[in-house]
N, C-alpha and C positions, 0 to 999 in steps of 0.2 A: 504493500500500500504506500508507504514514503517514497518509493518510487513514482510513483503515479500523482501522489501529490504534488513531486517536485514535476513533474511535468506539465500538468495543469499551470501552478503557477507562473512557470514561465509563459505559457501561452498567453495568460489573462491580457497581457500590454494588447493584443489582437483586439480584443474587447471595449468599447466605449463604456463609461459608466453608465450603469441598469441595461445595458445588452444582454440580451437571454445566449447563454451557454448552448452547445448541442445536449441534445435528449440524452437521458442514463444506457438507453438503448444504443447510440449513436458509437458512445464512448465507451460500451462495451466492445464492441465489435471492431471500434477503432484501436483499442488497447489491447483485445484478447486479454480482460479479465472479466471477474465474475463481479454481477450488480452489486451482491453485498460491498467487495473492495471500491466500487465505483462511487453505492453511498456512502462508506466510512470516509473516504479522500474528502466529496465532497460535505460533509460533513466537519472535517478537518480545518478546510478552507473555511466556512462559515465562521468556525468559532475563533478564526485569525484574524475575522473582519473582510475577509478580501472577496468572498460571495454572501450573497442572500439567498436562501432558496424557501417557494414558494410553492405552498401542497396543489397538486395538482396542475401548476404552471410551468416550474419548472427550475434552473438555476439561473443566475444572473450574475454579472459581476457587479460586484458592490459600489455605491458612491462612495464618493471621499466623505472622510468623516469632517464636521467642522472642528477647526483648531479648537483643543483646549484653552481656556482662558490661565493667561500667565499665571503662576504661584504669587500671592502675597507674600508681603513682607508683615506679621502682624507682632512680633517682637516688640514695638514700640507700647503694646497693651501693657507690657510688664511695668512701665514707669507708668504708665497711668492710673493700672489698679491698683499699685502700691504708694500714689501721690499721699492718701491721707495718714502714711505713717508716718506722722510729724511726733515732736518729742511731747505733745500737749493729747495726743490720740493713741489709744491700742489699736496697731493693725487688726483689720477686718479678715478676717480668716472664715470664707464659707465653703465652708467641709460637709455633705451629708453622707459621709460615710457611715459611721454610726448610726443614720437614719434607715439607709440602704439595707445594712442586713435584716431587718426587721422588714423590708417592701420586698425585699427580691426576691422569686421564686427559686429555687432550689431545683435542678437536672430532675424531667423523671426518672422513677423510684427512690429518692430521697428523702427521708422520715423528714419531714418538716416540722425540726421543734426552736426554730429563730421564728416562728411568725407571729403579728401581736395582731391577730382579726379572728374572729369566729372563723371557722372552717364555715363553707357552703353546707354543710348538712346541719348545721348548728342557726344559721343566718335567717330569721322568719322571710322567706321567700315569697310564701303566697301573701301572707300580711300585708308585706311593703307594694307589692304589686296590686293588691285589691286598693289601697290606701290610697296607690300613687293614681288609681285610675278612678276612683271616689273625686280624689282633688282635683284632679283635670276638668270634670263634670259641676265643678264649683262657681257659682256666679263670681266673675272678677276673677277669677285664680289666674290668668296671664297678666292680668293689670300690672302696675308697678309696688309695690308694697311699702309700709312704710320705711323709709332708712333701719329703723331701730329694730323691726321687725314685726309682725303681723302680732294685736294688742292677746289675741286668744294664747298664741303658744308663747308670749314674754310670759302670761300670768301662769301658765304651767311649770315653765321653768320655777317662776318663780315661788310657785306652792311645794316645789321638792325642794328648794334652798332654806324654806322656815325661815323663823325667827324677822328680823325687819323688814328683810329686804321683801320690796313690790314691785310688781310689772314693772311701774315705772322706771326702777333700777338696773333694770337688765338688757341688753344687746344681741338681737340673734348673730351668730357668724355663720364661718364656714366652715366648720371644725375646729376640734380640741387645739389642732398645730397653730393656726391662724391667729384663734385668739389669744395663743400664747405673744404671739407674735406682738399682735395690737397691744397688749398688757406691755412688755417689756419696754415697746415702744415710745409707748403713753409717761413711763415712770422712771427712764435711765437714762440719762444724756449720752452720747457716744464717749468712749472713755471709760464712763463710772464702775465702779463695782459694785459686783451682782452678789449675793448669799444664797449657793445654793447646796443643797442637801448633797453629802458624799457615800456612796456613788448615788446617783441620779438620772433621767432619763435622757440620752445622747441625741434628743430630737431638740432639747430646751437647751442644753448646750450650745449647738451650731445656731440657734435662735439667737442666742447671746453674744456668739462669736462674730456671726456675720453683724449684726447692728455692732461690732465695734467696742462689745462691754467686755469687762474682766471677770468670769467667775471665780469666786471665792470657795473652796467648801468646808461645810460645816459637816462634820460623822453623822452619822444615823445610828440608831442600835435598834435593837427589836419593838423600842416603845418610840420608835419615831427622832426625831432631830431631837439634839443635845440640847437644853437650855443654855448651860454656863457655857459651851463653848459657842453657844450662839449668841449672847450678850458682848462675849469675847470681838468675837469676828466683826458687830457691828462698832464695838467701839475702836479698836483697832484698823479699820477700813475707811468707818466715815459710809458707809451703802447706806442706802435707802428703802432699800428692796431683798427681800428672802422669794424666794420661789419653793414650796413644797409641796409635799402630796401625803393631805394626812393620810389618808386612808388607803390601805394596799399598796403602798408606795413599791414603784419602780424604780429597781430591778427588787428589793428584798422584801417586799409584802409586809414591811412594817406599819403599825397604825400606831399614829400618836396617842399618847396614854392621855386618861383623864387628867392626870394629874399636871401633865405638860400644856397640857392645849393653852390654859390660862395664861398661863407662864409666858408662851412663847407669845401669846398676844400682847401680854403686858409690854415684854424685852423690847418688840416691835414700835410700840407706842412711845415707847419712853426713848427710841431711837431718830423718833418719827418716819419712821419708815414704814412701808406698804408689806406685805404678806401675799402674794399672789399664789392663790388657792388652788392646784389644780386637781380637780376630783373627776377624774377621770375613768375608776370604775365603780362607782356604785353603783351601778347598777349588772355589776356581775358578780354579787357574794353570793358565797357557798352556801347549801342548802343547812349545811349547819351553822353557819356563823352567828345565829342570833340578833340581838336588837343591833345598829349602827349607832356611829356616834353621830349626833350631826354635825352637817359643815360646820368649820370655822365660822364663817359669814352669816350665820345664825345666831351666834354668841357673839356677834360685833356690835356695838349700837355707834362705834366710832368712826366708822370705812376705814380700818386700819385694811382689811381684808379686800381684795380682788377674786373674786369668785367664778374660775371656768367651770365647766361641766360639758357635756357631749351624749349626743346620742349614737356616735358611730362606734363604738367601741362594743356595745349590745344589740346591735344589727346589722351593718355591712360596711367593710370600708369604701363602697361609694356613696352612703346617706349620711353626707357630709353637713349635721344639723346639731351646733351649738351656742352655746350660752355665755355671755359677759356678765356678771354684776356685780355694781359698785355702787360707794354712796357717796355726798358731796362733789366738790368741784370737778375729782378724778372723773366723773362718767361724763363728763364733756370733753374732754380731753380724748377719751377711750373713744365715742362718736366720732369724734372728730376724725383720728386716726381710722376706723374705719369703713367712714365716706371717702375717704382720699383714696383708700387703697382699693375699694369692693365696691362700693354706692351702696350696695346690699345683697343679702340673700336671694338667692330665685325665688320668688312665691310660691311656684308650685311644689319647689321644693318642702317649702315652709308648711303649705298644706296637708303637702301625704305626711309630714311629722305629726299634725294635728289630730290627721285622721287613726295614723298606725296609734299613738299613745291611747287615742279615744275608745280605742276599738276594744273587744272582749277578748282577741286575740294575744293582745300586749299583755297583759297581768300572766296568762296560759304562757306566753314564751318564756317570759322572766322565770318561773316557776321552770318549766322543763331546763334553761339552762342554769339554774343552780343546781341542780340537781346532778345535768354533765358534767358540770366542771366539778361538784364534789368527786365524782364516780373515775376521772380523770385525775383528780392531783391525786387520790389515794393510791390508783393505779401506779401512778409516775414513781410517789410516797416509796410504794412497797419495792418495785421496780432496783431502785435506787439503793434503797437499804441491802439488798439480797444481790445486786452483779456488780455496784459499784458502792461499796462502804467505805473507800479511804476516802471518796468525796464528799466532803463538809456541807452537813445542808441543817444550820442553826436554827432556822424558821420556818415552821409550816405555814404559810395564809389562809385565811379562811374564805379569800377573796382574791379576783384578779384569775391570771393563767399562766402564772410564770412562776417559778422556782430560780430560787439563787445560790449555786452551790461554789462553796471556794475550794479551789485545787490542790495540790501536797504545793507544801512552798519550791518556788526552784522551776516550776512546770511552765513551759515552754506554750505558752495560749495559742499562735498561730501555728504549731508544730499541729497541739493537739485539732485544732478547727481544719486544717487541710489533711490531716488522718480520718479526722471522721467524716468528712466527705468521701473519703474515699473509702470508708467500711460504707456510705449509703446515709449516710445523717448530718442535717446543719444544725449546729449551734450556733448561739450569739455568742461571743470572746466578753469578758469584764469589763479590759480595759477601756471602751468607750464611753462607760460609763462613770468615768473618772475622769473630775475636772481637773486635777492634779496626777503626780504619782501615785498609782495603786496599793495600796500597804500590803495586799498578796493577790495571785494569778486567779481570778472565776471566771467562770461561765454561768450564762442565759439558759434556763430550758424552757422552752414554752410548752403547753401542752394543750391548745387552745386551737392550731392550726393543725391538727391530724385531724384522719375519718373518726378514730376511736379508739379504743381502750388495747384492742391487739394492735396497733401501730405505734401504741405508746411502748407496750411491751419489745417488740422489734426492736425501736428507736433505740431503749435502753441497753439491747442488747449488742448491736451493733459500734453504740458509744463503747461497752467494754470492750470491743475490739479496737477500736481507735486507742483507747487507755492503756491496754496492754502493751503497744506499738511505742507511745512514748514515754508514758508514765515508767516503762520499768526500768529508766537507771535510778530511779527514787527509789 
């Protein structure tokens, strides 16, 4: 056949561009070979560019192609995106790495235990679809909606926040990220420093980073953020602002103790600084977990408190329908920021949320997935204790979908995360969830984005194959 090829293309110069070839027939009989060698040549040729051929027409030789457009020169970006690191600004550093393992899919057959969304068999499906096509059929549902957002689903949010806060108070967004985004925005100058829980979620991070702020962090232990060293870090700093997550906190499923909550409002007040709340899952506690505490922002009567919440976290990550509130001057500020960014929410969006909360269906999913996610972390629980016991896992939550377990010291995180890809399973690594150096090597397990309970099982087991791989010079 390379024979045939090279002889073809020498003849092509015979040819005007788009002149039809002779028939496969022709050039059989002219070459004495067989049609298959006559299509693999000209087959050959096509994929060099230098013919087209056309089913049932015929071949052709090819037009010229038009000139590539010259290479850029775009090096000059480098001084531009790094103009604001002046000695008065922290360079902007926007990394969503961190964020990435948590969105990326994983090669199929890969136990996916980095994903922070329901799995599709866990996501009310029919719900959001009856909801979303309810709202469509709604007088006005394309109209324009309020900026602040539609007055029915502010005062719902705002009958699950308790305590002060009113419709009035609250902002629809576009999810938990966004409105992190607007909060941080609204309360940090570029520059300033931020208080944020150690380790913490590597999405509010890059939030932090990219506006230009400095995170600070404060430890966590099992009963939530530290007081004294959080009194510490604000006096020390000068910040204005903590960022935490009482309840189920990510990555370690701590809840702040009763005894802390006051505390750390007080520390904040007497700082004057803001607490941006982010409560993100309550609405995924375990079927045991008992009464909740309530928000922060229920026991505020001061607007020390910034209060997120989200509904995507308990339905799907693309019903992208959250919450702002604040009190005093802060929620014009918060508005402000974002109109600029958003105008607003999509209404219809805003409506299938109305509709899906309103429905009979809403209270029945909540209830089925606590129930999963108990039947899931016990599985993981057991799982863990019985093929991997030297990994450290100090907190059970009774809420959330993740496990935080820390590594034998010494342990190589991207050793182990590219092993256990390669036994068939992703983890999340620790380290992104540290605004500083890590005081020892953990990993993410989620158990939230599997089909079930035997995939959890797998997952676990295939991790000890990764663990064996690097763990054993330890």
């Amino acid at each position: 056949m390379a024979e045939l090829v090279e002889r073809l293309r020498d003849e092509l110069n015979r040819y005007s561009p788009g002149e039809k070839l002779p028939s496969s027939r022709a050039l059989v009989e002219r070459f004495r070979v067989s049609p298959v060698t006559v299509s693999r040549a000209l087959a050959q040729l096509s994929a060099e560019g230098l013919v087209t051929t056309r089913p049932g027409a015929g071949a052709f030789r090819a037009r010229a192609r038009a000139t590539a457009p010259a290479a850029g020169d775009t090096s000059w970006q480098e001084v531009a995106l790094s103009a604001d690191a002046s000695a008065e600004l922290v360079p902007r550093t926007v990394d969503a790495s961190g964020v990435v393992v948590s969105l990326a899919s994983p090669p199929p057959g890969v136990v996916e235990f980095n994903g922070g969304y329901l799995h599709p068999s866990l996501q009310p499906e029919r719900a959001m679809a009856a909801a979303l096509s309810r709202a469509g059929r709604r007088p006005g549902a394309w109209a324009r909606p309020p900026v602040d957002g539609v007055p029915e689903l502010r005062e719902w949010f705002a009958r699950g926040i308790g305590g002060p806060v009113t419709a009035a108070e609250v902002l629809i967004t576009s999810g938990g990220q966004s409105a992190l985004t607007t909060a941080l925005r609204a309360l940090a100058p570029p520059g300033a420093p931020v208080l944020v829980e150690s380790p913490t979620y590597p999405g509010m991070l890059a939030i932090a980073r990219a506006a230009g702020l400095r995170p600070v962090p404060v430890p966590v232990d099992r009963d939530g953020v530290r007081p004294e060293l959080l009194a510490d870090a604000f006096a020390a700093t000068g910040a204005r602002v903590l960022v935490c997550q009482p309840l189920f906190q990510n990555p370690t499923g701590a809840v702040l103790s009763a005894a802390r909550r006051g505390e750390v409002l007080r520390i904040a007040r007497d700082a004057g600084a803001f607490v941006i709340e982010d409560d993100f899952v309550r609405r995924l506690v375990h079927e045991d977990a008992g009464p909740l505490p309530r928000p922060l922002a229920a026991d505020d009567p001061d607007g020390v408190v910034v209060h997120v919440c989200s509904l995507t976290k308990a339905t799907s990550p693309s019903f992208r329908v959250s919450a702002l509130a604040a009190r005093g001057p802060v929620l014009e500020r918060l508005r402000a920021i974002q109109i600029v960014d958003t105008f607003f929410v999509p209404r219809p969006l805003q409506e299938a949320a109305l509709e899906l909360v309103g429905s009979p269906a809403w209270p029945r999913h909540l209830r089925s997935v606590a129930a999963e996610l108990r039947a899931r972390r016990d599985t993981m629980t057991a799982a863990l204790r019985r093929h991997l016991p030297e990994l450290a896992l100090p907190h059970v939550p009774s809420g959330g979908y993740h496990l935080w377990l820390r590594l034998p010291d010494g342990t190589d995180e991207g050793a182990l995360l590219a092993a256990a890809l390669r036994a068939g399973v992703a983890v999340a690594p620790g380290r992104p969830y540290f605004s500083a150096e890590p005081p020892a090597p953990h990993v993410r397990l989620s158990f939230v984005g599997v089909a079930g309970t035997a995939e959890i099982e797998e997952g676990v087991r295939r991790l000890r194959t990764a663990c064996d791989e690097v763990l054993r010079p330890y």
